[in-house]
C-alpha positions as CSV (number, residue, x, y, z in Angstrom):
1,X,0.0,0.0,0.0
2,X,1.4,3.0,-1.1
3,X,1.0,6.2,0.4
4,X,1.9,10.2,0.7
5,X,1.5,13.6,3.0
6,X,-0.8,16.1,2.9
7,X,0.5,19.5,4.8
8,X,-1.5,20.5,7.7
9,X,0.2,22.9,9.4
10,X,3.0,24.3,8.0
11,X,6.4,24.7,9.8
12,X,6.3,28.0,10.2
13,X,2.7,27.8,11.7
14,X,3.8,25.0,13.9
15,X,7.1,27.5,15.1
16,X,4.7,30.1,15.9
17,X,2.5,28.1,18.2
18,X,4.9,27.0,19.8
19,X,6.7,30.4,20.6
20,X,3.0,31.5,22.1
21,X,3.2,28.4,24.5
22,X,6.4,29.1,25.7
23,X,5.5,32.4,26.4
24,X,2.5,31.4,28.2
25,X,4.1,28.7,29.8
26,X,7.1,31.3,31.0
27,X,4.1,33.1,32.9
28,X,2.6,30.5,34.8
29,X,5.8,29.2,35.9
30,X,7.5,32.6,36.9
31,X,9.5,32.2,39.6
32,X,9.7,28.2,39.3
33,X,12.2,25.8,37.2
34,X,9.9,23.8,35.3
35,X,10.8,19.9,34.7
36,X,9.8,18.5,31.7
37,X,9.7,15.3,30.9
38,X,9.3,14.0,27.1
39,X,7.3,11.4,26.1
40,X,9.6,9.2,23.7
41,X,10.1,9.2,20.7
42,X,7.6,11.8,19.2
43,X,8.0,14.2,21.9
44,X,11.5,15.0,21.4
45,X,11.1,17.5,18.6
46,X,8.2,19.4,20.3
47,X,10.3,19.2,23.8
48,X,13.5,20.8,22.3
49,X,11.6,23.5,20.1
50,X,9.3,24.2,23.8
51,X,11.9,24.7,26.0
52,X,14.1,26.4,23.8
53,X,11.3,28.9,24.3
54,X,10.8,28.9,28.3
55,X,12.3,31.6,29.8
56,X,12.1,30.5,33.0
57,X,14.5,27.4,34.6
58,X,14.3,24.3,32.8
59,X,15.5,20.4,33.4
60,X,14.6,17.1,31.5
61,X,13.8,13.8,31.6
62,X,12.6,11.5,29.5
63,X,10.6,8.7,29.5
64,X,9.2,6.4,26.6
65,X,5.7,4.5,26.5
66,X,4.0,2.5,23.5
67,X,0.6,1.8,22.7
68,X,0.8,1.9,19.1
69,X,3.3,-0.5,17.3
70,X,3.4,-0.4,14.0
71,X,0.1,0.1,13.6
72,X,-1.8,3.1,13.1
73,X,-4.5,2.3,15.9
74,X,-3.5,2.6,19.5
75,X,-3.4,-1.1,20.9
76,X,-5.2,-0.3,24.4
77,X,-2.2,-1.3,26.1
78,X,0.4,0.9,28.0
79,X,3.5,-0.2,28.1
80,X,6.6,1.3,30.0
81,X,9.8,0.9,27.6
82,X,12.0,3.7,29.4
83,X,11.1,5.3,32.7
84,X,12.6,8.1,34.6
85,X,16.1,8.8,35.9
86,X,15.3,10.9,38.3
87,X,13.0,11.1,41.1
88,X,9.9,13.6,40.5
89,X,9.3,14.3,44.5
90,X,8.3,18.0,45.0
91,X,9.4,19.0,41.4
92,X,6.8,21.3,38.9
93,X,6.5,18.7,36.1
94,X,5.0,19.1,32.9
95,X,4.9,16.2,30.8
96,X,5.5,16.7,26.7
97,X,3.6,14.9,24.4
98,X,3.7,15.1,20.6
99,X,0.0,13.7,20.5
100,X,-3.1,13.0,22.7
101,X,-5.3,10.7,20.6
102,X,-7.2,7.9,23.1
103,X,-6.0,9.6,26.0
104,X,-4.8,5.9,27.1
105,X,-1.5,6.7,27.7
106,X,-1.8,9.8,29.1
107,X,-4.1,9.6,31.4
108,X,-2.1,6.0,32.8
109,X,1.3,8.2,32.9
110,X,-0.4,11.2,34.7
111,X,-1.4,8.6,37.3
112,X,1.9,7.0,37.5
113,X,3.7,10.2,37.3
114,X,1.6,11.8,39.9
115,X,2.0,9.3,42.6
116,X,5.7,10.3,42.4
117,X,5.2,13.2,44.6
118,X,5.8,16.1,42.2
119,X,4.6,19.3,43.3
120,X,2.2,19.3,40.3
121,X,2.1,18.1,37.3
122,X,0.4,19.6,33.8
123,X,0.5,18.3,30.4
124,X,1.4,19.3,27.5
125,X,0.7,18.3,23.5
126,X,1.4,19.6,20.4
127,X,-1.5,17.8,18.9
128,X,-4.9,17.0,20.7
129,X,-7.2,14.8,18.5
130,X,-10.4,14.9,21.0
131,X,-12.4,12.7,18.4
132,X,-10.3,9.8,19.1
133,X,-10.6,10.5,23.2
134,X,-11.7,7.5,25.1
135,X,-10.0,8.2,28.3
136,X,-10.5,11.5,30.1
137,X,-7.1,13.4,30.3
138,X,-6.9,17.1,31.2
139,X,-4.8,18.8,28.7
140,X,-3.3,21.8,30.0
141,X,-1.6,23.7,26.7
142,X,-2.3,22.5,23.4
143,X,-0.8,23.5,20.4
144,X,-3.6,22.4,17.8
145,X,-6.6,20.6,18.2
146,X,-7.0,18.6,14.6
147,X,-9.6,16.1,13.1
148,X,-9.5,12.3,13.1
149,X,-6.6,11.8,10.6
150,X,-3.3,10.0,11.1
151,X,-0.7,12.7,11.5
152,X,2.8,12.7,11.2
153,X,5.9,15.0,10.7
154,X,7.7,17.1,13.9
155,X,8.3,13.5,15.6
156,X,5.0,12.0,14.8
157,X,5.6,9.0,12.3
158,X,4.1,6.4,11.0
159,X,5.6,2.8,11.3
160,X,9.2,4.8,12.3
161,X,9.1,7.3,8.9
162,X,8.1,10.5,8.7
163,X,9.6,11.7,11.8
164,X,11.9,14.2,10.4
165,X,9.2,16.6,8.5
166,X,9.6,19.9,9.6
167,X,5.9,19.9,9.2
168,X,2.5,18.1,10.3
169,X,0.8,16.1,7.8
170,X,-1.5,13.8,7.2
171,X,-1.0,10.1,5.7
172,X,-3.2,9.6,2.8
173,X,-2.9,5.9,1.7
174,X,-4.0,5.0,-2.1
């Protein structure tokens, strides 16, 4: 099955959001050193581009959980391939997500992460597809809310391609 990308949102509109959450994010954590901690793989493009554009302290941390595969359907199940390397206890976390789709894996790692003792914890994505929401999951800045279409581009891929589009996109198979 052969396929190709649509443009969404152009790099220079996906820039520009996320400048305006940085500055926003900036605000709400003035006088705090925020600790992010990126969702593997997809979320390392938006976490770079994000707290490139936090004016205010920033560490990281990364963590990486599947639900997906290789398949362009989230399987249900969360699983853990990479957890934390350091402890979250009293820290302001906010976690970086390339995509909220089911809200299955969020809302298990805001549970997980949250029983870690941070001082609070807020959520991040640079995509929110609602439609697709099975699992409530409070998302606290959003980049763009889009339609039920596979996405990719800006980390987002599809069976491990696609990743390195400076863009978001949408697969359209033939």
């Amino acid at each position: 099955m052969a396929e190709r990308v649509r443009v969404m949102f152009t790099e220079e509109e996906v820039d520009k959001r996320i400048r305006e959450l940085g500055e926003q994010i900036s605000k709400d954590y003035a006088g705090k050193t925020v600790h992010l901690i990126c969702v593997l793989k997809g979320g390392s493009f938006y976490m770079t581009e994000l707290a490139k554009r936090i004016t205010v302290p920033v560490t990281l941390d990364f963590m990486s959980a599947s639900s997906y595969g290789s398949s362009t359907k989230s399987s249900g199940v969360v699983k853990i391939v990479k957890d934390l390397d350091e402890p979250l206890k009293d820290k302001d976390v906010l976690i970086v997500e390339d995509i909220v789709d089911s809200g299955r894996t969020l809302s298990y790692l805001m549970k997980m992460l949250g029983d870690r003792g941070p001082a609070s914890i807020k959520l991040t994505t640079l995509l929110d597809k609602p439609d697709r929401r099975v699992t409530d999951v409070k998302v606290d800045y959003t980049g763009f809310v889009i339609p039920d279409e596979f996405v990719v581009g800006y980390g987002l891929d599809y069976d491990q391609r696609y990743r390195n589009l400076p863009y978001i996109g949408v697969v359209e198979f033939d």
